[in-house]
NUTORBA-939218 format. One line per field, with one value per residue (C-alpha): residue number from 1; residue in three letters; x, y, z. Coordinates in Angstrom, 1 decimal. Example, Ala and Ser with C-alpha at 12.3 -4.5 7.8 and 13.67 -1.06 7.14 Angstrom:
<recs>
nr (1,2)
rest (ALA,SER)
east (12.3,13.7)
north (-4.5,-1.1)
up (7.8,7.1)
</recs>
This chain:
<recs>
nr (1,2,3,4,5,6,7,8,9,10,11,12,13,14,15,16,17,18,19,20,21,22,23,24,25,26,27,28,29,30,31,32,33,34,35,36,37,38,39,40,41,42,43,44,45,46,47,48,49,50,51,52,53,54,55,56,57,58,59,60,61,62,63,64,65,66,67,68,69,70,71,72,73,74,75,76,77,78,79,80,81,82,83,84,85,86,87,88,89,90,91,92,93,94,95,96,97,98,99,100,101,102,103,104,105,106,107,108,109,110,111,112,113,114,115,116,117,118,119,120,121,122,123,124,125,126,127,128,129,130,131,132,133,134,135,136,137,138,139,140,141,142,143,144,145,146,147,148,149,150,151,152,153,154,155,156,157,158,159,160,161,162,163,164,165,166,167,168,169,170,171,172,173,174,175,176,177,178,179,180,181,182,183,184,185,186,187,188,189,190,191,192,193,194,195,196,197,198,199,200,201,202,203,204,205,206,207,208,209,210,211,212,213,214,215,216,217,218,219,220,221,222,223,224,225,226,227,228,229,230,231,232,233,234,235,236,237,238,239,240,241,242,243,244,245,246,247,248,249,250,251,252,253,254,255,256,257,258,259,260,261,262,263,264,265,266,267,268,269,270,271,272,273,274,275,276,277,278,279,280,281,282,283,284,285,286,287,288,289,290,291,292,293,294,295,296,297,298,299,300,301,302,303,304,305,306,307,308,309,310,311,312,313,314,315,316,317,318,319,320,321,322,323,324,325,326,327,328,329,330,331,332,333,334,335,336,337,338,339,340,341,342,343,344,345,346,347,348,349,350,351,352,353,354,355,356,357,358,359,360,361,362,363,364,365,366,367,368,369,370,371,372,373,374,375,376,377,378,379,380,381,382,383,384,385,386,387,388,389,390,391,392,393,394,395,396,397,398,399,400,401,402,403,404,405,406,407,408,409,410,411,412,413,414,415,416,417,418,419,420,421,422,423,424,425,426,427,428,429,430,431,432,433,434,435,436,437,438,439,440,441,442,443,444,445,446,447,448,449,450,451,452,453,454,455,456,457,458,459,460,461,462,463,464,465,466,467,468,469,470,471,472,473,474,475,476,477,478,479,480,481,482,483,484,485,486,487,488,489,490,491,492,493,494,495,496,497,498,499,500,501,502,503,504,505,506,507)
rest (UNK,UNK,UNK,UNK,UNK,UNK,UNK,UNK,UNK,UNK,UNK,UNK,UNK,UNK,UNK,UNK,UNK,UNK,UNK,UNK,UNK,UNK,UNK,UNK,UNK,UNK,UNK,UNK,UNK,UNK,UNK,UNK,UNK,UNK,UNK,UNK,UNK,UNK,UNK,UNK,UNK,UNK,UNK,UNK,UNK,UNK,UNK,UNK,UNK,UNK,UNK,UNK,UNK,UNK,UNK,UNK,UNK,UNK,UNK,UNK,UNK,UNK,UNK,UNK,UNK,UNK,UNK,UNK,UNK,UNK,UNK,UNK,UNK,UNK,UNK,UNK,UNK,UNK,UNK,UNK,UNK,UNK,UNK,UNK,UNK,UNK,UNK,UNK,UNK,UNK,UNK,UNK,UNK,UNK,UNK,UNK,UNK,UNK,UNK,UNK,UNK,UNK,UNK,UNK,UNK,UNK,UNK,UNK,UNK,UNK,UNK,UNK,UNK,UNK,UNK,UNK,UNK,UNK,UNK,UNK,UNK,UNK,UNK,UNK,UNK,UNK,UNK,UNK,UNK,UNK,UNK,UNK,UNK,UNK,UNK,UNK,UNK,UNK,UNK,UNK,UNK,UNK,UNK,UNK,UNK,UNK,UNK,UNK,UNK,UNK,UNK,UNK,UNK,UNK,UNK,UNK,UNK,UNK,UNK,UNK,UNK,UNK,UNK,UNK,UNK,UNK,UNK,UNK,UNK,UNK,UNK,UNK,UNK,UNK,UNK,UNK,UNK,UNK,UNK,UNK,UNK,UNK,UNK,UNK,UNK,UNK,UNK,UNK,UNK,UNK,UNK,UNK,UNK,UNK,UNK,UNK,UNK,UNK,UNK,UNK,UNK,UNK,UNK,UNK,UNK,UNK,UNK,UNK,UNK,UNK,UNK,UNK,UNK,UNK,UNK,UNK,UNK,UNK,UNK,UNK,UNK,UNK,UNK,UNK,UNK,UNK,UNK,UNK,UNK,UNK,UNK,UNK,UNK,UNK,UNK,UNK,UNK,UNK,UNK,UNK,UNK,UNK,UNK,UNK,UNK,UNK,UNK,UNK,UNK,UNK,UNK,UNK,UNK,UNK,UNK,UNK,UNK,UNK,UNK,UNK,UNK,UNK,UNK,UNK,UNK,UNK,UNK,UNK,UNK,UNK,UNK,UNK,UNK,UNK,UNK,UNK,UNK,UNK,UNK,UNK,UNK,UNK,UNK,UNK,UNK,UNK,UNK,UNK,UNK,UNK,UNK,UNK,UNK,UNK,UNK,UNK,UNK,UNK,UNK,UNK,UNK,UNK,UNK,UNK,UNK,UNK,UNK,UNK,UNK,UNK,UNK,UNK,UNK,UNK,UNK,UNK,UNK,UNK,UNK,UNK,UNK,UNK,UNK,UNK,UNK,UNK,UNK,UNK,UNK,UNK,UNK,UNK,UNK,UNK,UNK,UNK,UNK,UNK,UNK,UNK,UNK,UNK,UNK,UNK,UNK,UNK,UNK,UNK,UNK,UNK,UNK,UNK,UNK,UNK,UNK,UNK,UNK,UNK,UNK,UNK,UNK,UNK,UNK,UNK,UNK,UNK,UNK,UNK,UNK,UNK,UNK,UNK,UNK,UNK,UNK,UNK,UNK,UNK,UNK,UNK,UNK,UNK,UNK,UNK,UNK,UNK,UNK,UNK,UNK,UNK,UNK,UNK,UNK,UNK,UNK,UNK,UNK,UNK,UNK,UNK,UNK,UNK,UNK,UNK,UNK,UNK,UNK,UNK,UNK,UNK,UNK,UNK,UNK,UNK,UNK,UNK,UNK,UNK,UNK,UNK,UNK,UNK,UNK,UNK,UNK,UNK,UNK,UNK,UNK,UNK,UNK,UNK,UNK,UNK,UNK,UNK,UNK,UNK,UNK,UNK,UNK,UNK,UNK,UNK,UNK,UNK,UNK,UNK,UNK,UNK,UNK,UNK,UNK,UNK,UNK,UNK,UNK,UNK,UNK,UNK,UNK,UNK,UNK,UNK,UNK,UNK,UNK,UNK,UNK,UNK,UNK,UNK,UNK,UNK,UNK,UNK,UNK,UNK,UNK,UNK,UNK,UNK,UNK,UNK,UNK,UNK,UNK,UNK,UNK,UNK,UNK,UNK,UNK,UNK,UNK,UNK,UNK,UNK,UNK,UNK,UNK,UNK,UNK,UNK,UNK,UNK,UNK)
east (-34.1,-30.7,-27.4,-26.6,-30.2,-31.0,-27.6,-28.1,-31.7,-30.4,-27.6,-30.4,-32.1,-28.8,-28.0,-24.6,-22.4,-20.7,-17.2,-15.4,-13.8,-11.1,-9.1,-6.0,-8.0,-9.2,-5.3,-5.2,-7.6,-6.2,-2.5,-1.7,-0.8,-0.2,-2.1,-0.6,0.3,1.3,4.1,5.0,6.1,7.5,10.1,10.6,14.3,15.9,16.6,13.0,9.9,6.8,5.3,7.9,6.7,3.3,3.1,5.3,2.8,0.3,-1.5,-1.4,-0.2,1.0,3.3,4.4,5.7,7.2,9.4,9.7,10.8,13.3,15.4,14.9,16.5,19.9,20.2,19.5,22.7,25.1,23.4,25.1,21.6,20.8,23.3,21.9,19.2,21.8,23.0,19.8,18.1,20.3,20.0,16.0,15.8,14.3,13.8,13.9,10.8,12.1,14.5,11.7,8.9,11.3,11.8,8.1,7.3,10.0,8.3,4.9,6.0,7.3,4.3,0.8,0.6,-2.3,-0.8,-3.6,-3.8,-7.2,-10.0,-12.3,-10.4,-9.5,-13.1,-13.6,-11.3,-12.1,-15.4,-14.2,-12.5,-15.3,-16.8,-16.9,-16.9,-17.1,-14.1,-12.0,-10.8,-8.4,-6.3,-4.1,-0.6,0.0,-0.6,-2.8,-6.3,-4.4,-3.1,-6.8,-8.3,-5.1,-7.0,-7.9,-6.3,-4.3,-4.5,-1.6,-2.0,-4.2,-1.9,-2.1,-6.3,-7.0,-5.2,-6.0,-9.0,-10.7,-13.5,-15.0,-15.2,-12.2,-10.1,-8.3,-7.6,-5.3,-5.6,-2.7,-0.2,1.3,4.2,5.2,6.0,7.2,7.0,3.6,2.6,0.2,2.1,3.7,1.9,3.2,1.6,-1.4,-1.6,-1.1,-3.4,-6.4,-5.8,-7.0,-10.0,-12.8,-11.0,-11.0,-14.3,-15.4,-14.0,-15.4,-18.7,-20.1,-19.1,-21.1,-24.1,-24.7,-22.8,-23.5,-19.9,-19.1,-16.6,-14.7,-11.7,-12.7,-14.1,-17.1,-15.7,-12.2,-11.5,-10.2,-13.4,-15.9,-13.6,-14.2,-18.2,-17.8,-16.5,-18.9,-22.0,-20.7,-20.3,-24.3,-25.6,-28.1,-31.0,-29.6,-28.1,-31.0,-29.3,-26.8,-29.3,-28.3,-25.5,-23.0,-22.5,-19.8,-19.2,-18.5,-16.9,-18.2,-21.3,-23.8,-24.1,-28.1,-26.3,-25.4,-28.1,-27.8,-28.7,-29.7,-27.5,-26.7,-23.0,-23.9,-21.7,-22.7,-26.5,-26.5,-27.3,-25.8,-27.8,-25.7,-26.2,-24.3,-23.6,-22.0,-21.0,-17.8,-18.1,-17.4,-18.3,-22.3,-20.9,-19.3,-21.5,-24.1,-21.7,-20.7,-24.4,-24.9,-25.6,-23.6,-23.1,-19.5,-17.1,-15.8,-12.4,-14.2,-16.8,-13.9,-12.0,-15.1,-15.1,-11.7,-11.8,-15.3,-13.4,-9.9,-12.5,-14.6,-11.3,-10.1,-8.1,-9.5,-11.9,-11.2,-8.9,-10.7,-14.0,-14.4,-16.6,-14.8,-15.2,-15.0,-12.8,-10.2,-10.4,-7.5,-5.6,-6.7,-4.7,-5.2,-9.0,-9.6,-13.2,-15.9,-19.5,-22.2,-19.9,-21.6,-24.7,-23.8,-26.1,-28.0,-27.0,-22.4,-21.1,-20.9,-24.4,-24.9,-22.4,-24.3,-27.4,-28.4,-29.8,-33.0,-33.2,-33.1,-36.3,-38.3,-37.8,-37.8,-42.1,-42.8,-40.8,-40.4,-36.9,-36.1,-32.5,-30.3,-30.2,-26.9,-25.2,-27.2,-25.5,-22.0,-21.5,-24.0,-24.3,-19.8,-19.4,-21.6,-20.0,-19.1,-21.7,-24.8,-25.8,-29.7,-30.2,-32.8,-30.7,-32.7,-35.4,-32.7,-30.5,-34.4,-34.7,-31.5,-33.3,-30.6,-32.5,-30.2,-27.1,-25.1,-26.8,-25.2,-21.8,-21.5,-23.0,-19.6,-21.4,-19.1,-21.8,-22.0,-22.4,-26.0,-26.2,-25.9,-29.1,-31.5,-34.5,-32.6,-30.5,-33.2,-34.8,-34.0,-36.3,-36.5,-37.3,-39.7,-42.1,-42.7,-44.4,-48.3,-48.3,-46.4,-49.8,-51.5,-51.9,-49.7,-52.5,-53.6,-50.3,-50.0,-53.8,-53.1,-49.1,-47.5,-45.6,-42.3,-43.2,-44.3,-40.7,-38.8,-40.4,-42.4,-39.5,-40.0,-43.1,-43.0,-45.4,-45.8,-48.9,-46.3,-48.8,-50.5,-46.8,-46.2,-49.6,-48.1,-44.7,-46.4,-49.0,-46.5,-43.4,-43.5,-43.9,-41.8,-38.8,-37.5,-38.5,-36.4,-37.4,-36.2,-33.4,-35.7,-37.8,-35.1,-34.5,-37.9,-37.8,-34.8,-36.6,-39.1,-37.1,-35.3,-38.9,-40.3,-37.2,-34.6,-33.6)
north (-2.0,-2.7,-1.0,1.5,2.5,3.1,5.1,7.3,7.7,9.4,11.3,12.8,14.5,16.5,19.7,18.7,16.0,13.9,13.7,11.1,10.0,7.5,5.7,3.1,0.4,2.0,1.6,-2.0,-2.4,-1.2,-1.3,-4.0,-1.0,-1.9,0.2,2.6,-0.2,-2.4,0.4,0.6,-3.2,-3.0,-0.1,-1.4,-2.1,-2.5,-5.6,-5.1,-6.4,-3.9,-5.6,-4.6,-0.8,-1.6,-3.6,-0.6,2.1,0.2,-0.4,3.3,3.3,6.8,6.7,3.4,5.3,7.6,5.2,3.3,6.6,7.2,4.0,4.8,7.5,6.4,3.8,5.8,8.0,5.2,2.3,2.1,0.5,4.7,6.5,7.4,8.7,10.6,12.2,13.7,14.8,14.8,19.1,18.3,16.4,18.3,16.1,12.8,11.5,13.2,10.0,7.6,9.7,10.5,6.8,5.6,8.7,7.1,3.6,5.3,7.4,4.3,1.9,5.1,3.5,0.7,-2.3,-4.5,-8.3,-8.6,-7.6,-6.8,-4.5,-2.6,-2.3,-0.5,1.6,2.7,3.1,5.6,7.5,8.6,9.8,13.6,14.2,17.2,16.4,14.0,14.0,11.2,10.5,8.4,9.8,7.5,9.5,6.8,9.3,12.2,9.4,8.9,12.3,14.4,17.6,18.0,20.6,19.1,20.7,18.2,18.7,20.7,23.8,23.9,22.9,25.7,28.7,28.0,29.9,26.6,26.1,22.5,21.3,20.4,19.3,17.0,17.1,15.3,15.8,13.7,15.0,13.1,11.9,15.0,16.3,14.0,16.7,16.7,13.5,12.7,9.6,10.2,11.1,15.0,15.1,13.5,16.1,18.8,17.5,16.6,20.2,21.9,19.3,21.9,23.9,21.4,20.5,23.7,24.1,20.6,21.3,22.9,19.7,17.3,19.4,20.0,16.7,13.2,11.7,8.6,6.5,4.0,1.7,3.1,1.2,2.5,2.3,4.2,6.5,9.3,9.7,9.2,12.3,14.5,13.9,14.2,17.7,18.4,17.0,19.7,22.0,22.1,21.3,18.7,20.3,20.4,17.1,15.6,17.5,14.9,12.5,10.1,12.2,9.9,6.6,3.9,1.3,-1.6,-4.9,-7.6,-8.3,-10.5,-14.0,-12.5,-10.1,-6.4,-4.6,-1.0,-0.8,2.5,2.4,4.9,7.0,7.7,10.4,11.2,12.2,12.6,10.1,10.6,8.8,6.8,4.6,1.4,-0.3,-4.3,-4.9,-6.8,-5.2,-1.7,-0.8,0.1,2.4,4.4,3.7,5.4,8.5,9.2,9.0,12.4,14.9,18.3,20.6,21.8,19.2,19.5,20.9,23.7,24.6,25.2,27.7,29.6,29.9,30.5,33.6,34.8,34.3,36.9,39.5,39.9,40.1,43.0,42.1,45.1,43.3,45.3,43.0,39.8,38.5,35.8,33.5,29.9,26.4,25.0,21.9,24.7,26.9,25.1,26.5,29.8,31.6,35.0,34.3,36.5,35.3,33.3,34.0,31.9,28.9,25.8,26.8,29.2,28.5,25.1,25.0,25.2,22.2,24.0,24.1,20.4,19.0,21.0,19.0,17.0,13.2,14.7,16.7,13.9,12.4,15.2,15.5,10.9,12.1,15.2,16.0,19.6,20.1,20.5,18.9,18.1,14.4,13.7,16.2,14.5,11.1,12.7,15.5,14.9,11.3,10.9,13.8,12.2,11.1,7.3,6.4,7.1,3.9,4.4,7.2,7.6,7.5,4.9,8.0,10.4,7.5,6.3,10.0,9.7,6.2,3.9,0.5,-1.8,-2.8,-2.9,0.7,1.7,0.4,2.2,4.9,6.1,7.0,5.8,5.2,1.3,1.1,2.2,0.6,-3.5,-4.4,-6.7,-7.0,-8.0,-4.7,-2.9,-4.8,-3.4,-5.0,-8.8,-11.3,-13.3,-10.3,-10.7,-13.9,-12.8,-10.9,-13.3,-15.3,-11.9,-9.3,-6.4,-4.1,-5.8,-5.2,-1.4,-0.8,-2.9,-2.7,-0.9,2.2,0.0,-2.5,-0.7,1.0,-1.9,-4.9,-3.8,-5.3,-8.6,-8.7,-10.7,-8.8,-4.7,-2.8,0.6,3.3,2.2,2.3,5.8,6.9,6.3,7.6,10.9,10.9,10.4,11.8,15.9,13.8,10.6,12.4,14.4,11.9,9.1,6.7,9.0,6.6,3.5,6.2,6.8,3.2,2.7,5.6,4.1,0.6,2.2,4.1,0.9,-0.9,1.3,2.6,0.1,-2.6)
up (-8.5,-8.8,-7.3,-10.2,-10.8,-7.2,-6.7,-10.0,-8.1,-5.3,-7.3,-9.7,-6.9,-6.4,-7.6,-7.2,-8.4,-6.6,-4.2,-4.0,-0.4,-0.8,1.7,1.9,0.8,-2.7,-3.5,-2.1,-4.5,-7.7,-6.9,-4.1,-2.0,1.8,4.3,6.7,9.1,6.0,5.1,8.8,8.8,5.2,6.3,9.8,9.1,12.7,14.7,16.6,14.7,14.0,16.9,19.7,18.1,18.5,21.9,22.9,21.9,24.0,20.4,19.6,16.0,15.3,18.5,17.5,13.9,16.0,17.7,14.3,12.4,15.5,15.0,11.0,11.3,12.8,10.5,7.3,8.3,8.5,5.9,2.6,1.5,1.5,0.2,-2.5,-0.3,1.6,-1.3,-2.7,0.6,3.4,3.0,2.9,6.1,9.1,12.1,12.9,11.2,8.0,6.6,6.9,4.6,2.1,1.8,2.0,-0.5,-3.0,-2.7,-3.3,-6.6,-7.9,-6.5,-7.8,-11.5,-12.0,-12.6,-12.9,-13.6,-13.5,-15.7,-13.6,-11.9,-15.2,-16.2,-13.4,-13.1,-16.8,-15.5,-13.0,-15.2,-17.2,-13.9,-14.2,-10.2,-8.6,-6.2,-4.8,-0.7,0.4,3.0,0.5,0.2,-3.4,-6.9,-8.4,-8.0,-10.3,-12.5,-12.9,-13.0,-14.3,-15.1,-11.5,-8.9,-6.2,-2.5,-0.4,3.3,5.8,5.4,1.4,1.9,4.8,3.4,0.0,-2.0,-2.8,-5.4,-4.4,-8.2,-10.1,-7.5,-5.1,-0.9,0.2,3.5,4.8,2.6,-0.4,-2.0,-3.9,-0.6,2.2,5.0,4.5,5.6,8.3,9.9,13.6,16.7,16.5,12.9,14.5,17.5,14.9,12.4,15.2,16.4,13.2,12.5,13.4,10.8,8.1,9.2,8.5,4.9,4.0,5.2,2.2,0.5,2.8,3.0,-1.0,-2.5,-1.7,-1.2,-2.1,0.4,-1.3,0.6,4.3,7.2,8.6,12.1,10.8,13.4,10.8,9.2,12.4,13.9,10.8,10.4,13.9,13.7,11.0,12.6,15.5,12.8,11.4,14.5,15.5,13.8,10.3,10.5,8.1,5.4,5.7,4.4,1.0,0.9,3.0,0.8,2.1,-0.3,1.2,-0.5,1.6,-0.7,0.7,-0.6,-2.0,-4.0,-4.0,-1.5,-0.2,3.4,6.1,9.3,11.2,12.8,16.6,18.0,21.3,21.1,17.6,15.0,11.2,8.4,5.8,3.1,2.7,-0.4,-0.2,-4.0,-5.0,-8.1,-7.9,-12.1,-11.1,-8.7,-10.8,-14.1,-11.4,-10.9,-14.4,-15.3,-12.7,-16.2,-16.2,-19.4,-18.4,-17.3,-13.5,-14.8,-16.9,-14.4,-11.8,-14.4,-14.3,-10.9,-10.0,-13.0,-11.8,-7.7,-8.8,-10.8,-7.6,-5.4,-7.1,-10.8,-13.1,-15.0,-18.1,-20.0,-22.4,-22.4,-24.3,-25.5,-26.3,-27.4,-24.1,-25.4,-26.3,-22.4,-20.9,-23.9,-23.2,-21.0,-21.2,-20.7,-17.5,-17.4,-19.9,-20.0,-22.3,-22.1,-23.4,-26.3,-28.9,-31.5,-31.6,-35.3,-34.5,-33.6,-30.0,-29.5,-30.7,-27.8,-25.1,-25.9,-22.9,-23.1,-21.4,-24.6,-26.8,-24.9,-25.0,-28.6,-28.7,-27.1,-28.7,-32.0,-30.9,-31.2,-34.6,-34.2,-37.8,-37.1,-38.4,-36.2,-33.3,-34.2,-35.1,-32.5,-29.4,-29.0,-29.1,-26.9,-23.9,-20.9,-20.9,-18.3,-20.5,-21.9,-23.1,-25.6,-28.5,-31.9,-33.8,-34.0,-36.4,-37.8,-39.2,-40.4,-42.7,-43.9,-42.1,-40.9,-41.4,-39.9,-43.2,-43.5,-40.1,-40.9,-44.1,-43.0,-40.9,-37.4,-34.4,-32.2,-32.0,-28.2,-28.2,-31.3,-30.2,-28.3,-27.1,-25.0,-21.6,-21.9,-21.0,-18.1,-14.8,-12.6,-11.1,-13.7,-11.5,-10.5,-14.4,-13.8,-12.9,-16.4,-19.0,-19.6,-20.3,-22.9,-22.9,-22.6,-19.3,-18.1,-18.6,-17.1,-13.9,-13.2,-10.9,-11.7,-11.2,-13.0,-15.7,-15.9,-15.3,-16.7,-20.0,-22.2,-21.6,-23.1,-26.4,-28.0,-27.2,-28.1,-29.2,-29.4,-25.8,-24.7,-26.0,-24.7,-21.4,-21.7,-23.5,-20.0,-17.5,-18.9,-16.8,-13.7,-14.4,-15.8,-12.6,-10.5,-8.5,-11.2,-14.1,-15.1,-15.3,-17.0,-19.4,-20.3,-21.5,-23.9,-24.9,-25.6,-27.3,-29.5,-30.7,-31.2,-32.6,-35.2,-35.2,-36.6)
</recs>
């Protein structure tokens, strides 16, 4: 099983979608940003290098900006290199580590667009944007994350993230401030000491979060002290009996891929006598990743869900609920703002154009096995199969494109459907096991194979059989398909209603 089919594994046995958890080195990543020490050396402006700061912290890096942002500050009043500076915020500036944020918040404003040489970098960050996550919590003070998911709610700084009526879906913590607002960043040891004096609190609105979402940790160290004193607090916070609930739902990824290949590995966060479970993914590609997160199946998007929420949230705090109801295309709800609160968002009818979008892929394979669904095939191929999320690669539309008697590629191309990336396919595509487990059964007959493989194999390997016995195939699919379909192999599952599809109606 490979990275993205194991990971979409473990997300489809959530009833949750996933957060994302994003350090300094997702930004390293995508824009060459330095890290916090990185940006520490880069303004250290004085006569003294960063090391004379450092040696004379005794290696304790948020005292060591402290004395950095004290010998900033005394320059930045008399330089001529910030007058401009001086000009627009010298009214702003608070205390001594004021003149040295604003600065480092002007480099990061300028720095939070992707510029990206190389492609494979781009491909996946537009893989990650078609990722409909639940959430995003960084401790990045760069805007690149809402240049990526604009439609999301940002929450900068403990303050603005404790005394705020959060929803945990639509939405971004930035939990060391940002940009936008340079007093809020975490950087000297008094932000420290104030930050570190309200992490039981933040622990404690997280929690939720950790408990019911796995979360994704992408450009963090799994020995960074930030994050081992947060689960910390929150391994406090459930208590040593509930801490299995913390189970597949901490994911590191981690870049240092092995020279076998991508693997994800158990291991284990000891905090005194308590032991979290993690998983640990090593891929230097990160696309799988996130092809495995945008393949986590809602009906709303995040953004839509948390409107519903935070209308349902003011009603039951005391607005008179006696204004609109409405019921709404929910590609037109961000328009809508006198909307106090939606109900029967998503399926109208199953014959509007509403109802076709809120048609799930699972839908499509139930009616792929048992033809009980009754769906117009040309609004299937015009209005569900577009509006799915990018990370959906395997659904069955040869089935209605041969019910409107296309079988032919010319037929396709004239027939005006936009749909050519689950057109294009070949055998391989749908292979998800290893190659050389085929071995034992290539000699063999197809039937042989299906009586005596393994459920895996059977999943995984069945299309790289030459020839395929179709109706023994679909006898199986048809047997197995109430237990298969929920289970952890339900995307493998998936794939091989897919290949039959194209078998056994395409072209």
């Amino acid at each position: 099983m490979d990275i993205e089919e194991e990971l979409s594994a473990i997300f489809s046995q959530r009833s949750s979608g996933p957060f994302l958890f994003l350090g300094s080195g997702f930004s390293r990543r995508y824009i060459g940003l330095e890290d916090w020490e990185g940006l520490l050396e880069k303004f250290c402006i004085s006569t003294k290098p960063y090391a004379y700061y450092r040696s004379s912290s005794n290696q304790n890096i948020p005292l060591a900006a402290t004395l950095l942002a004290n010998d900033f500050h005394d320059i930045w009043w008399s330089d001529a290199r910030f007058e401009s500076s001086r000009n627009a915020y010298a009214h702003e500036i608070k205390n001594k580590s004021s003149p040295i944020k604003y600065e480092i918040c002007k480099y990061l404003v300028e720095k939070s667009e992707p510029n990206i040489a190389s492609e494979e970098l781009k491909n996946e960050i537009e893989a990650l944007r078609t990722c409909d996550v639940d959430g995003i919590i960084t401790t990045n003070w760069d805007m690149l994350i809402e240049n990526i998911f604009p439609d999301y709610i940002v929450y900068s700084g403990q303050n603005e993230l404790l005394f705020s009526n959060t929803l945990n879906i639509g939405e971004i913590y930035k939990i060391h401030g940002t940009c936008c607002n340079p007093e809020s960043l975490v950087l000297t040891d008094s932000d420290y000491q104030d930050y570190n004096s309200r992490n039981a609190y933040l622990a404690s609105k997280l929690i939720t979060i950790f408990v019911e979402h796995p979360v994704v940790f992408i450009g963090y160290s799994i020995t960074d002290n930030n994050i081992r004193e947060l689960l910390k607090s929150i391994s406090l916070c459930i208590g040593s009996e509930n801490i299995e609930k913390l189970r597949d739902n901490l994911i590191f990824i981690d870049r240092k891929e092995p020279s076998t290949g991508p693997t994800i590995e158990t291991s284990y966060l000891q905090f005194d006598s308590i032991q979290i479970p993690i998983k640990i993914v090593k891929s230097k590609d990160f696309t799988p990743v996130y092809n495995a997160i945008a393949q986590f199946e809602r009906k709303l998007p995040a953004r839509v869900l948390r409107f519903c929420k935070e209308r349902l949230y003011e009603v039951v705090q005391g607005q008179n609920p006696d204004k609109k109801i409405a019921v709404v295309d929910f590609e037109n709800i961000e328009y809508a703002a006198d909307v106090e609160i939606v109900f029967g968002l998503g399926v109208i009818g199953k014959l509007g154009a509403t109802g076709y979008k809120a048609i799930t892929a699972n839908d499509l394979f139930e009616d792929l096995i048992y033809d009980n669904k009754d769906f117009d095939p040309s609004s299937i191929l015009s209005i569900t199969i577009p509006s799915f999320q990018g990370g959906i690669k395997f659904a069955p539309i040869f089935k209605y494109l041969s019910k409107l008697d296309i079988k032919s590629m010319d037929e396709y191309r004239a027939s005006g459907f936009r749909i050519d990336r689950h057109i294009n396919k070949k055998n391989q595509d749908f292979v998800t096991g290893n190659a050389s487990a085929f071995a034992k059964y290539a000699s063999g007959s197809f039937s042989d194979f299906i009586k005596s493989a393994t459920e895996p194999e059977i999943l995984c390997l069945t299309p790289l059989f030459t020839f395929i016995d179709l109706d023994a195939l679909l006898e199986y699919i048809t047997q197995n398909y109430e237990r298969i379909i929920n289970s952890k192999y339900k995307y493998h599952f998936r794939r091989l209603m897919a290949f039959y599809d194209w078998k056994k109606y395409g072209f």
